[in-house]
C-alpha positions in Angstrom: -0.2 23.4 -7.7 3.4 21.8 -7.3 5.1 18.4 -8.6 5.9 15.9 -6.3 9.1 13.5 -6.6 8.2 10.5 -5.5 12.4 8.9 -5.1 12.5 12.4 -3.5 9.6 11.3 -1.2 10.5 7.8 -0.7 14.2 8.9 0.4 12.7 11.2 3.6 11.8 7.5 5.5 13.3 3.9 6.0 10.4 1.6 8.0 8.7 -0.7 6.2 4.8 -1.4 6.0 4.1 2.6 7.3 2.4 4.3 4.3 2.8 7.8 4.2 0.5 10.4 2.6 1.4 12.3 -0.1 -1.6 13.9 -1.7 -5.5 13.6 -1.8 -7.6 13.5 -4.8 -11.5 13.3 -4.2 -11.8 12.1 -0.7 -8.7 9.5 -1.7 -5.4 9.6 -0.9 -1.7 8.6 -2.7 0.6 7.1 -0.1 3.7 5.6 -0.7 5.1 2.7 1.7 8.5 0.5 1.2 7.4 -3.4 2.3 9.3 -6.4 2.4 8.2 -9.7 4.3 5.0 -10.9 5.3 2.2 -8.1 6.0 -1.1 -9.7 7.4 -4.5 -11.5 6.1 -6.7 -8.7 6.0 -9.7 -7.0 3.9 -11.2 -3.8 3.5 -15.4 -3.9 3.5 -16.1 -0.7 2.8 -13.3 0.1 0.4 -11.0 -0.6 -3.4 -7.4 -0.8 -2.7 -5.1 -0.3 -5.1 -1.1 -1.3 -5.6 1.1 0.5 -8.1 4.6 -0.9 -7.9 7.2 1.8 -8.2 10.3 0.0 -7.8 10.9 -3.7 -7.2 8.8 -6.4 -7.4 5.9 -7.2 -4.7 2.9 -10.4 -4.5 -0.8 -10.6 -3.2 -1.5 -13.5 -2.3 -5.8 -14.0 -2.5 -7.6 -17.6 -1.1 -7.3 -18.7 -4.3 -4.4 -17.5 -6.4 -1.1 -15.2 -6.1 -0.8 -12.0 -8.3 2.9 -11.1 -9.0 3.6 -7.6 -9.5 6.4 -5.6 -10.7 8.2 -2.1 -11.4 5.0 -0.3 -13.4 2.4 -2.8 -12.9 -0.8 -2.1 -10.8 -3.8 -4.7 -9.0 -7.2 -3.4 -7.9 -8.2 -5.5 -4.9 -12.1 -5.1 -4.8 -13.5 -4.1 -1.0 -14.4 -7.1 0.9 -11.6 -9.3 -0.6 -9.3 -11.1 1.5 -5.6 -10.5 0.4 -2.1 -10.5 1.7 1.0 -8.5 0.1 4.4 -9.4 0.6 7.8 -8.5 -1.0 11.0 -10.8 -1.1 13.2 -7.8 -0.9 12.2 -4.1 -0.3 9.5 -2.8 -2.8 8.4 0.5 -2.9 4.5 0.9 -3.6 1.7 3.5 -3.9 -1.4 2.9 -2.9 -4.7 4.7 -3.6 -7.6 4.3 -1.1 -10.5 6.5 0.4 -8.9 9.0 3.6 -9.0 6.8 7.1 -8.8 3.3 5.4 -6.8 1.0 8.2 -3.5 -0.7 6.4 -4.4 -3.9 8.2 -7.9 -3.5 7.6 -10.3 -5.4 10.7 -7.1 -7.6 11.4 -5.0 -4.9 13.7 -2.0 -5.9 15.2 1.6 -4.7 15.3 1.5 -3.4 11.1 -1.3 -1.0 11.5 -0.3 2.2 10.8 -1.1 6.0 11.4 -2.6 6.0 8.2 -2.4 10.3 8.5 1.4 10.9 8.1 2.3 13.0 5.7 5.6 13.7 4.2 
C-alpha cells in the first residue's frame, strides 16, 4: 500500500485529452487527464463513466442539457449516453471507468487514447 499525490501525478505530463492510469480498484481504473477545448460526441454502451473535477472548471454537454462542473464536483454519465466534455481553460479530471474503456468511445479519431499509460 502507498499514497498517491495526485498534483504530484498531474505535474509528470502536459497533453491534453490523454488519460493516464493511476490505479485499479475492482476491474476499474483512476486516470487523471488535463482537457481544454472541444473533445468529441461519443458514448460508452457497455460502460458508467464518471468525472471528478480536480482543479478548474470543465462542461458535458448531453442532447438535451449542459452539466457545469467545478473544482470538487463529480457527474455519472450512465453507459449508452451520448455526451461531450469540454473545458474553457485547462481542467484537470479523474475519471473512473472499467480497464479497456476507449476515451472516444465508438467515435475514434485523432483524441483516442492509449487508454493503458500509467504514470
Amino acid at each position: 500500500m502507498q499514497k498517491i499525490s495526485l498534483s504530484d501525478k498531474f505535474s509528470k505530463f502536459t497533453d491534453h485529452w490523454a488519460p493516464r492510469v493511476i490505479a485499479e480498484v475492482n476491474d476499474h481504473q483512476l486516470k487523471l487527464v488535463k482537457i481544454k477545448g472541444d473533445f468529441v460526441w461519443h458514448d460508452h454502451d457497455d460502460a458508467d463513466e464518471v468525472f471528478i473535477v480536480i482543479e478548474g472548471s470543465m462542461s458535458i454537454e448531453f442532447e438535451d442539457e449542459i452539466v457545469e462542473l467545478n473544482r470538487g464536483e463529480m457527474c455519472v454519465v450512465p453507459k449508452g449516453v451520448r455526451h461531450r466534455p469540454f473545458a474553457e481553460n485547462e481542467c484537470q479530471i479523474m475519471l473512473v471507468e472499467p480497464r479497456g474503456v476507449v476515451n472516444t468511445g465508438e467515435a475514434g479519431g485523432d483524441l483516442t487514447a492509449d487508454g493503458e499509460v500509467w504514470i
